[in-house]
C-alpha positions as a Markdown table, in Angstrom:
| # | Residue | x | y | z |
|---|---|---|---|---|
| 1 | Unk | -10.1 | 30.0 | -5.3 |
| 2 | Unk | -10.4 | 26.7 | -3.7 |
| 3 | Unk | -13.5 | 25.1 | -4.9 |
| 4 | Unk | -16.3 | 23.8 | -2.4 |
| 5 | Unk | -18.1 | 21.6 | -5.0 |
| 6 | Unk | -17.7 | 18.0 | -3.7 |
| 7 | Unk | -16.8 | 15.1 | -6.5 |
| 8 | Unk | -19.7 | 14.4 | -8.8 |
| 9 | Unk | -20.8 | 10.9 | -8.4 |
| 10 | Unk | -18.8 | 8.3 | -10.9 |
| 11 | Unk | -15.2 | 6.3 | -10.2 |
| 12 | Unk | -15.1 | 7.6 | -7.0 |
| 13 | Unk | -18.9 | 5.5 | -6.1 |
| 14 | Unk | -16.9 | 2.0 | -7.6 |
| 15 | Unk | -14.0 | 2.6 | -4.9 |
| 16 | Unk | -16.6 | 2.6 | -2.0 |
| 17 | Unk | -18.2 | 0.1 | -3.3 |
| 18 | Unk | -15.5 | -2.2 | -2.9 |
| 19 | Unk | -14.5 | -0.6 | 0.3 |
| 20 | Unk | -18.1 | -1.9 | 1.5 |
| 21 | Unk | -17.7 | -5.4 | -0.2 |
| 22 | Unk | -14.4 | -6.2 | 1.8 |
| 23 | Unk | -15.7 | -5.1 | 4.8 |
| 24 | Unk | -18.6 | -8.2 | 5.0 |
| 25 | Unk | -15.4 | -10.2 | 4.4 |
| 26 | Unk | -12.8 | -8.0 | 7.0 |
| 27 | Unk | -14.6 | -6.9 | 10.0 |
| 28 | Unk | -14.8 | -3.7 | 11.7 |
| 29 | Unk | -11.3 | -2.5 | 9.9 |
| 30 | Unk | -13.0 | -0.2 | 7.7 |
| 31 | Unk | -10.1 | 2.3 | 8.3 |
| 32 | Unk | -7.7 | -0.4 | 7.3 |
| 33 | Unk | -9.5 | -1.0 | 4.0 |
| 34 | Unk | -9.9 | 2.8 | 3.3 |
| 35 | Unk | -6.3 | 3.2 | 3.6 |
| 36 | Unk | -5.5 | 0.2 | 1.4 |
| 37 | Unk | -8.0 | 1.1 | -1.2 |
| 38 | Unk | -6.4 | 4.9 | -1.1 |
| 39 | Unk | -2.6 | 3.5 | -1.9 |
| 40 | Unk | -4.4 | 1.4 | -4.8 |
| 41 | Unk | -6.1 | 4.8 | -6.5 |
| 42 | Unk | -2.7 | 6.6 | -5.8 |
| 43 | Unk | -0.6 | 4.1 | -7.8 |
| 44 | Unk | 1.7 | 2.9 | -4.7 |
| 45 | Unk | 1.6 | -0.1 | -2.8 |
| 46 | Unk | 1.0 | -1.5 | 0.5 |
| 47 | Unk | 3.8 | -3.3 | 3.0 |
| 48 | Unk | 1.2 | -5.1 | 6.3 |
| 49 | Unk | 3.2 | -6.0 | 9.6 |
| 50 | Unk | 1.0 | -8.3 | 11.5 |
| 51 | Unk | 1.1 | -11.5 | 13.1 |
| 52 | Unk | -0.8 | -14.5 | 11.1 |
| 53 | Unk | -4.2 | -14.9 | 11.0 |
| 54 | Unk | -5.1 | -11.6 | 11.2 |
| 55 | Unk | -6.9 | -11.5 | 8.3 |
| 56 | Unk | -3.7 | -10.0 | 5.7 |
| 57 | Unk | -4.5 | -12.7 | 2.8 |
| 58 | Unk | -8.3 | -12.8 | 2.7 |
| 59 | Unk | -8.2 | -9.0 | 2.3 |
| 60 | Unk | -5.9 | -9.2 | -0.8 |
| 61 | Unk | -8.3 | -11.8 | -2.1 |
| 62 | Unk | -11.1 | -10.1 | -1.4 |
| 63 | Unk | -10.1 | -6.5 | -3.2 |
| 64 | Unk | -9.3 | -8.8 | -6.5 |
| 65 | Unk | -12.6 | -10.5 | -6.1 |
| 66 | Unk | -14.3 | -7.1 | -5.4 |
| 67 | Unk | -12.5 | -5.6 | -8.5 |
| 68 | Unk | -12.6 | -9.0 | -10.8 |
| 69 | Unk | -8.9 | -8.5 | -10.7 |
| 70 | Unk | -6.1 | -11.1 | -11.8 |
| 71 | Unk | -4.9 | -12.1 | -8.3 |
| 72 | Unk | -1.5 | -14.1 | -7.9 |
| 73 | Unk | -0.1 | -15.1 | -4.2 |
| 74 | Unk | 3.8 | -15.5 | -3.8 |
| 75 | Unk | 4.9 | -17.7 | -0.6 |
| 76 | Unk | 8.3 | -16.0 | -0.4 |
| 77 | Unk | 10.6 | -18.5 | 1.3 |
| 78 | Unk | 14.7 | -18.5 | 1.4 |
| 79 | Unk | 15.0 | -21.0 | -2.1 |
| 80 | Unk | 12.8 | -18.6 | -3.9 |
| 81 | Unk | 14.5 | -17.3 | -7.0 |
| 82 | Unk | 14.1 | -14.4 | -8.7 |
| 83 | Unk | 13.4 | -15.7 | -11.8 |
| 84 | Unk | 10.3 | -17.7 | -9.6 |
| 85 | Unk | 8.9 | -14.5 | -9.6 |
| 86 | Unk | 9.6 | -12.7 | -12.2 |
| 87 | Unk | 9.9 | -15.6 | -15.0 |
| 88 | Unk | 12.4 | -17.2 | -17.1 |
| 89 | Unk | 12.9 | -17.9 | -20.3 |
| 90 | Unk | 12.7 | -21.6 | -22.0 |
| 91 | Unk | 14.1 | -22.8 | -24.7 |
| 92 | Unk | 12.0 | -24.1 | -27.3 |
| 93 | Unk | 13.8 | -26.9 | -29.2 |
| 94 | Unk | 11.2 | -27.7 | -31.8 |
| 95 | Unk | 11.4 | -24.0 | -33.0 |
| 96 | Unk | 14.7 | -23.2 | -31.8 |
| 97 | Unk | 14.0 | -20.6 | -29.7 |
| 98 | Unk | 13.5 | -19.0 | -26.3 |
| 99 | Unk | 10.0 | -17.9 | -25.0 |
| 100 | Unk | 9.7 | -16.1 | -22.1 |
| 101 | Unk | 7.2 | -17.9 | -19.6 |
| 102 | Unk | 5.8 | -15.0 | -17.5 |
| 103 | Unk | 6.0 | -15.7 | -13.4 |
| 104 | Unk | 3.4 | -14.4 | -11.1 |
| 105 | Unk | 4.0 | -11.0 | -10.9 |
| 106 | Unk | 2.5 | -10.8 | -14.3 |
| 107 | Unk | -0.7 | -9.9 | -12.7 |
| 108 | Unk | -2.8 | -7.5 | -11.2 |
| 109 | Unk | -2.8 | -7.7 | -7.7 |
| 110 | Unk | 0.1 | -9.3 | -6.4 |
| 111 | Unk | 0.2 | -10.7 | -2.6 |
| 112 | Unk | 4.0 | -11.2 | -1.3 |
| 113 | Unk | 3.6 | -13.2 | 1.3 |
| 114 | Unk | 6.0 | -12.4 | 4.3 |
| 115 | Unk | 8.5 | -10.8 | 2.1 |
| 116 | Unk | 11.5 | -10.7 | 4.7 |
| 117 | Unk | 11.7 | -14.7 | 4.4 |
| 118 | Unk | 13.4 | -14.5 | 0.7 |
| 119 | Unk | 16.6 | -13.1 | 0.2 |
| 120 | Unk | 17.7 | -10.0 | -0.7 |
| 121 | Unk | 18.4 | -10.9 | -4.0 |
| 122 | Unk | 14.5 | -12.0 | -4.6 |
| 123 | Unk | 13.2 | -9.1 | -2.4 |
| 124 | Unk | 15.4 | -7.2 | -5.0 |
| 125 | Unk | 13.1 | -8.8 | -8.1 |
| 126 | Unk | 10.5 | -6.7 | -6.8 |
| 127 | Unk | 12.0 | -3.2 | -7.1 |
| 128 | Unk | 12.0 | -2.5 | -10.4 |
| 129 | Unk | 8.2 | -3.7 | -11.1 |
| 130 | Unk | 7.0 | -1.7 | -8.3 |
| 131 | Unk | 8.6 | 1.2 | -9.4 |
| 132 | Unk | 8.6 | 1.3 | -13.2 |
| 133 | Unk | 5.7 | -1.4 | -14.0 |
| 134 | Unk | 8.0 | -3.7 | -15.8 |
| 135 | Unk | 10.3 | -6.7 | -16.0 |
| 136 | Unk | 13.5 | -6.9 | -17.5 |
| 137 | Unk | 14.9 | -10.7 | -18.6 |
| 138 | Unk | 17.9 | -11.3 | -20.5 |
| 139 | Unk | 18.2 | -7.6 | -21.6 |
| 140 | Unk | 14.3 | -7.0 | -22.5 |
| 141 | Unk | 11.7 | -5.3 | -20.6 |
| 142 | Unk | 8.4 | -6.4 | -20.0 |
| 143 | Unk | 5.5 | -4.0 | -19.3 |
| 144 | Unk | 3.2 | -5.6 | -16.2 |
| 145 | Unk | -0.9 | -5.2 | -16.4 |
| 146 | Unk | -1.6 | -1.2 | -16.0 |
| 147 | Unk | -3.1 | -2.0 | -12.7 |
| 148 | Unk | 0.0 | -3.6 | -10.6 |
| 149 | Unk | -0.8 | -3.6 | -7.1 |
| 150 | Unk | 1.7 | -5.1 | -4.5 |
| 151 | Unk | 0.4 | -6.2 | -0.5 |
| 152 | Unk | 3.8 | -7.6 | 0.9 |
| 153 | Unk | 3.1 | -8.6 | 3.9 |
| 154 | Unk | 5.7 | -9.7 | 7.0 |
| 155 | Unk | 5.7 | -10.7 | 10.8 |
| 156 | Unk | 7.3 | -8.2 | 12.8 |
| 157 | Unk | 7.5 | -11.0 | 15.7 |
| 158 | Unk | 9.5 | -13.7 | 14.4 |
| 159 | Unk | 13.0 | -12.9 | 13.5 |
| 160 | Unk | 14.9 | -16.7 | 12.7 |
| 161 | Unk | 15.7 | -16.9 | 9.1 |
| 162 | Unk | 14.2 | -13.5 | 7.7 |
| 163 | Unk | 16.2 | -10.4 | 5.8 |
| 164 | Unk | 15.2 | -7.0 | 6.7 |
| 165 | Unk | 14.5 | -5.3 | 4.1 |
| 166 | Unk | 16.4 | -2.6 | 3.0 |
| 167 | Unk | 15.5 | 1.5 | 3.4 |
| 168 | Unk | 15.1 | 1.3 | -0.8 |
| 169 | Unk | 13.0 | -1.0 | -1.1 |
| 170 | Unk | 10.6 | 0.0 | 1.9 |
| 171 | Unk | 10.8 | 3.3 | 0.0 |
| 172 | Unk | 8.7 | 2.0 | -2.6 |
| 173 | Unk | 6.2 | 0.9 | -0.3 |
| 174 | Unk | 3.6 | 3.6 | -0.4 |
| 175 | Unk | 1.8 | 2.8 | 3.0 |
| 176 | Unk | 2.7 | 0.3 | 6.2 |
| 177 | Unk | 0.1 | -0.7 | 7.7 |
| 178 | Unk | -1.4 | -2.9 | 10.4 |
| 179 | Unk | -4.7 | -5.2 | 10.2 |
| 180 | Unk | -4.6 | -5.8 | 14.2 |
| 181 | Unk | -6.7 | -7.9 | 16.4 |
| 182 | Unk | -10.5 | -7.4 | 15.8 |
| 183 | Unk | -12.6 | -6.2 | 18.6 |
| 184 | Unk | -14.4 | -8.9 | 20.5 |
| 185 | Unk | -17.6 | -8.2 | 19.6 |
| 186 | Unk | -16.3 | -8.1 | 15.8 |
| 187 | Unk | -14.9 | -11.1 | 16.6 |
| 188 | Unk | -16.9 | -13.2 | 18.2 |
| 189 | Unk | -19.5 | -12.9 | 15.3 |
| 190 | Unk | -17.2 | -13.5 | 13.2 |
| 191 | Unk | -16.4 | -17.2 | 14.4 |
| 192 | Unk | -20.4 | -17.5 | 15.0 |
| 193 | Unk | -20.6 | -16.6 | 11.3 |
| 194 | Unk | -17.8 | -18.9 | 9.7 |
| 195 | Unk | -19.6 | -21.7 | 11.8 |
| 196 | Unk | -22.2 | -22.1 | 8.8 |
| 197 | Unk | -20.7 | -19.5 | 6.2 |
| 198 | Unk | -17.8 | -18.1 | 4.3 |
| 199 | Unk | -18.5 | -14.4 | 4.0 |
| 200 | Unk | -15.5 | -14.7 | 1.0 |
| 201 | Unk | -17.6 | -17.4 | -0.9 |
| 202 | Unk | -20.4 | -14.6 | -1.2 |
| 203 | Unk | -18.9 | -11.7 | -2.4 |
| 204 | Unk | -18.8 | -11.0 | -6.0 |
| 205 | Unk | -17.2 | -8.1 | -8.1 |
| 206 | Unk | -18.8 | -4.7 | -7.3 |
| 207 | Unk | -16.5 | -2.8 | -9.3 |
| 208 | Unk | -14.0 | -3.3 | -12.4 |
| 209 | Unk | -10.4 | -2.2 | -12.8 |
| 210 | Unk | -11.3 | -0.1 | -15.4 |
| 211 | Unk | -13.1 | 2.0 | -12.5 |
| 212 | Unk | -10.2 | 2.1 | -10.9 |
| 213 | Unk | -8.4 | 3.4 | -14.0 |
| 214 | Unk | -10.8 | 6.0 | -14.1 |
| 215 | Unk | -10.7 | 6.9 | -11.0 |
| 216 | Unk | -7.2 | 7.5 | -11.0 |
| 217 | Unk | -7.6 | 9.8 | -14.0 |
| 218 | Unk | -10.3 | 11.9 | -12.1 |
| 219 | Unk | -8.3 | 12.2 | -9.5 |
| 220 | Unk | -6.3 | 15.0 | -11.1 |
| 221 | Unk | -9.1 | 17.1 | -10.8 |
| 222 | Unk | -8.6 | 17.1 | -7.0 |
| 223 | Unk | -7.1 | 20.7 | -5.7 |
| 224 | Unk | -4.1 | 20.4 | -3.7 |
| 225 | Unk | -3.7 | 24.0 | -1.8 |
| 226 | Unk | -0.5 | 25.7 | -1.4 |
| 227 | Unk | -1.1 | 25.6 | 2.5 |
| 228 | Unk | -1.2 | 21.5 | 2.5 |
| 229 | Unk | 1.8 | 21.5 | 0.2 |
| 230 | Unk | 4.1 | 23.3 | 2.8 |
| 231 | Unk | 2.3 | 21.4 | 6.2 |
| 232 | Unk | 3.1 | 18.5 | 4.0 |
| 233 | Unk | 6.7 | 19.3 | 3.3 |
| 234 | Unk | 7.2 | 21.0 | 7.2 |
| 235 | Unk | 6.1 | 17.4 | 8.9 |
| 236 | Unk | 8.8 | 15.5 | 6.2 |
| 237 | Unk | 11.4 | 18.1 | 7.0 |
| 238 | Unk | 10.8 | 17.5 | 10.8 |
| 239 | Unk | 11.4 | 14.3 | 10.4 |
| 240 | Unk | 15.4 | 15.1 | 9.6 |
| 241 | Unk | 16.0 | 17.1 | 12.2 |
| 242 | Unk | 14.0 | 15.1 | 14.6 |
| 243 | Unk | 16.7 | 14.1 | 17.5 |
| 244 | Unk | 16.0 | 10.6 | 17.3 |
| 245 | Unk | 15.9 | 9.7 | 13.4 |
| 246 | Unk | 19.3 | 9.4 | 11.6 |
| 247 | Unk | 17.7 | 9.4 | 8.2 |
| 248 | Unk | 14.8 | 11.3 | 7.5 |
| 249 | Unk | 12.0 | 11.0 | 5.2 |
| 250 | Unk | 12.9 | 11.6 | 1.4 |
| 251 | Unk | 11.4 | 13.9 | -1.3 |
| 252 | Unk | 10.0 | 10.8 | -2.7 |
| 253 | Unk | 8.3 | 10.9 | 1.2 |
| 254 | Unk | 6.9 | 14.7 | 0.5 |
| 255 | Unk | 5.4 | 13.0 | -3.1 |
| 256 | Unk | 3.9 | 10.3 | -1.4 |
| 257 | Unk | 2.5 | 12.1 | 1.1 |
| 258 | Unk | 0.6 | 14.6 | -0.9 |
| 259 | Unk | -0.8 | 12.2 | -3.6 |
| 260 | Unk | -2.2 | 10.1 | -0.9 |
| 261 | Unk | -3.5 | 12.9 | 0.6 |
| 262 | Unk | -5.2 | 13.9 | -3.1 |
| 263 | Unk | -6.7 | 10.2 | -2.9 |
| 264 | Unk | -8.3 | 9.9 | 0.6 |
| 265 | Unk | -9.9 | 13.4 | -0.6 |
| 266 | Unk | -10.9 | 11.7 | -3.7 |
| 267 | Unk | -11.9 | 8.5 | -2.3 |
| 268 | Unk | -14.4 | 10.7 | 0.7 |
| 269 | Unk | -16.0 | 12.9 | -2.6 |
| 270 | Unk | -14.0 | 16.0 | -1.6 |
| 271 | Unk | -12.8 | 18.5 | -5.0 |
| 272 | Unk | -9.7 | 19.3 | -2.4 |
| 273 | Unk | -7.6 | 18.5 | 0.0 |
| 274 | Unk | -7.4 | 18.9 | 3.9 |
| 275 | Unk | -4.3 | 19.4 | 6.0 |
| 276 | Unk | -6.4 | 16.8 | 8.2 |
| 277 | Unk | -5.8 | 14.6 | 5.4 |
| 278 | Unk | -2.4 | 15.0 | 5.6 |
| 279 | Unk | -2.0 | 14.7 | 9.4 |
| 280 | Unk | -4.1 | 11.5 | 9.2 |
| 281 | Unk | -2.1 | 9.8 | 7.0 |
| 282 | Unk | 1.9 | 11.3 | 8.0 |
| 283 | Unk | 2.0 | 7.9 | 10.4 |
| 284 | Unk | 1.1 | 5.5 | 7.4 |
| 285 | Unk | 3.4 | 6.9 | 4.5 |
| 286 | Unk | 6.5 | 7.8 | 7.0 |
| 287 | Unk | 6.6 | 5.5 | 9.7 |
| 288 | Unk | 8.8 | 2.9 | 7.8 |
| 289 | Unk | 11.0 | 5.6 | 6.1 |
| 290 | Unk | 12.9 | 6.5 | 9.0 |
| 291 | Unk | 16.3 | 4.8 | 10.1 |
| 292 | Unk | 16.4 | 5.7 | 13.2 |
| 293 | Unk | 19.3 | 6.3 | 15.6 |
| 294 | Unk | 21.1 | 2.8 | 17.1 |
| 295 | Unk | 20.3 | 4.5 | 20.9 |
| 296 | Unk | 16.5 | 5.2 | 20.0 |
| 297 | Unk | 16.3 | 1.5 | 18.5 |
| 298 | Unk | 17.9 | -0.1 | 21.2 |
| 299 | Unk | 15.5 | 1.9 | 23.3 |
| 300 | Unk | 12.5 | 0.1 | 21.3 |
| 301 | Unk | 10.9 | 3.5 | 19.8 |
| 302 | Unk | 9.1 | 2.7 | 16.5 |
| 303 | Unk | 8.9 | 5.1 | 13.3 |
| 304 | Unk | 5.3 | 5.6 | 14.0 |
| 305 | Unk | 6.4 | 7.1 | 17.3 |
| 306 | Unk | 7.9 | 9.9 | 15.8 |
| 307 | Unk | 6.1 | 10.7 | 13.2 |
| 308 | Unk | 3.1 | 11.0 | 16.0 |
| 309 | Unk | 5.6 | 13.7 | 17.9 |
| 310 | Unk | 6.2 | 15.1 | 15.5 |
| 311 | Unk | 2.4 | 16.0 | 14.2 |
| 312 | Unk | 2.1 | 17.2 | 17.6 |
| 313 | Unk | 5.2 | 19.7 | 17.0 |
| 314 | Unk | 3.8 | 21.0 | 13.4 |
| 315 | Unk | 1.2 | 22.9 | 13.6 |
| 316 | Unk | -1.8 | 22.1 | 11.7 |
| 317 | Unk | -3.3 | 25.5 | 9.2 |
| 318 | Unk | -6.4 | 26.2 | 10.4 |
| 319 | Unk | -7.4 | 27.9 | 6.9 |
| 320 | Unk | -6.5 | 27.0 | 3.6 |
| 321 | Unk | -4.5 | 30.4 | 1.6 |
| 322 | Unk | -7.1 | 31.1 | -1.2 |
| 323 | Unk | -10.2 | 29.7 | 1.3 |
């Protein structure tokens, strides 16, 4: 039987405490946050597509702040080298030796600013960290922080002198997202705010990584219903047949899917998961796994288009099987 009981109060608390935090600092995008904050418990990582100023780096800063996390932030640029990211080793004359020096990604949270400006070589760097946790130099591997948590970021407007980047490596990106313009409400008291005050300069840390690490082990306890695993796997397997995708969403897209899912139940005190959940985040974790087809992106549909069709074409269970 699926069990009713919502989450007793413990890891789950420290996330929306944080989630709270940011927003004093990022205004009226609570979703956004939730959303980020939900790829962090699940163990994936965040790509943002938005035009500058939006608000992409002070939200990285302020989810280290909030968690007292190690925060590093990469510019990545064309003459960025892999090894600037990474690290390299140096030769130590007076002990005849080499010592690895550890780059940036040696950290917690890791912003890569606009990502699609380095080359695909650098952008390669990336993979293996974001998928195994580690860095290999010279033949020896590395193990990064046990909380590694990557926010890319890249302009979807300018297009001189950037590198798409390739369908594996925005496979490893748990979750695109978009900050978007504030309202203008939001943002006119924002300005009137940062007149006399930088909401960043007072937040402190609400939460700890170790929360987070804890959180993540509770989240096993979160029930995943037989019903939400096939909506799940029904709106993924739409996605390759769909008439204007020429690559559908992997298995590694089904995975995604669901463990998100488990998290946004987790991180809302539910002991289970909704096919809402599901539904609500399909866009997010799909979107920028489909290669569509050359006619579709010459007529300018977007991923997220499709996915949205195609939740209209699945139909959502009303009742979970062992309700």
């Amino acid at each position: 039987m699926v069990k009713r009981n919502d989450i007793a109060p413990g890891p789950s608390d420290a996330l929306r405490r944080v989630a709270e935090n940011i927003a004093h600092v990022i205004r009226g995008k609570e979703n956004t946050i939730e959303l980020v904050l939900t790829a962090l418990l699940a163990g994936g990582h965040v790509l943002i597509e938005d035009v500058p100023g939006v608000g992409k780096t002070m939200l990285a800063k302020s989810l280290a702040r909030s968690l007292d996390a190690e925060f590093r932030r990469v510019q990545f640029t064309p003459d960025l080298l892999p090894s600037d990211i990474t690290g390299t080793n140096i030769y130590r004359a007076e002990e005849h030796r080499f010592e690895f020096r550890r780059g940036p990604i040696f950290t917690n949270i890791l912003l890569a600013d606009e990502l699609n400006r380095a080359t695909p070589r650098t952008q390669s760097s990336l993979l293996e960290a974001m998928e195994e946790h580690q860095v290999t130099a010279d033949g020896t591997t590395y193990p990064l922080p046990e909380l590694f948590f990557v926010i890319a970021t890249q302009n979807p407007v300018e297009q001189e002198g950037v590198y798409s980047l390739p369908e594996a490596q925005l496979d490893r990106f748990l979750m695109q997202l978009t900050l978007g313009y504030p309202a203008p409400a939001e943002e006119t008291s924002l300005v009137r705010e940062r007149l006399t005050l930088d909401p960043f300069s007072e937040i402190g840390a609400v939460a700890s990584v170790s929360d987070v690490l804890a959180a993540r082990r509770d989240m096993v306890s979160v029930h995943v219903d037989e019903t939400v695993l096939t909506y799940a796997f029904r709106i993924v397997e739409a996605t390759r047949k769909h008439e204007d995708v020429l690559l559908g969403a992997s298995p590694r897209a089904t995975l995604a899917l669901v463990t998100a899912a488990r998290a946004l139940a987790y991180m809302r005190g539910r002991s289970y998961v909704l096919p809402d959940d599901v539904k609500e985040l399909a866009p997010a974790v799909l979107s920028h796994r489909l290669l569509l087809q050359p006619r579709a992106v010459i007529a300018g549909r977007k991923g997220r288009e499709v996915v949205l069709e195609i939740l209209q074409r699945v139909a959502l269970p009303l009742r979970l099987t062992n309700e």
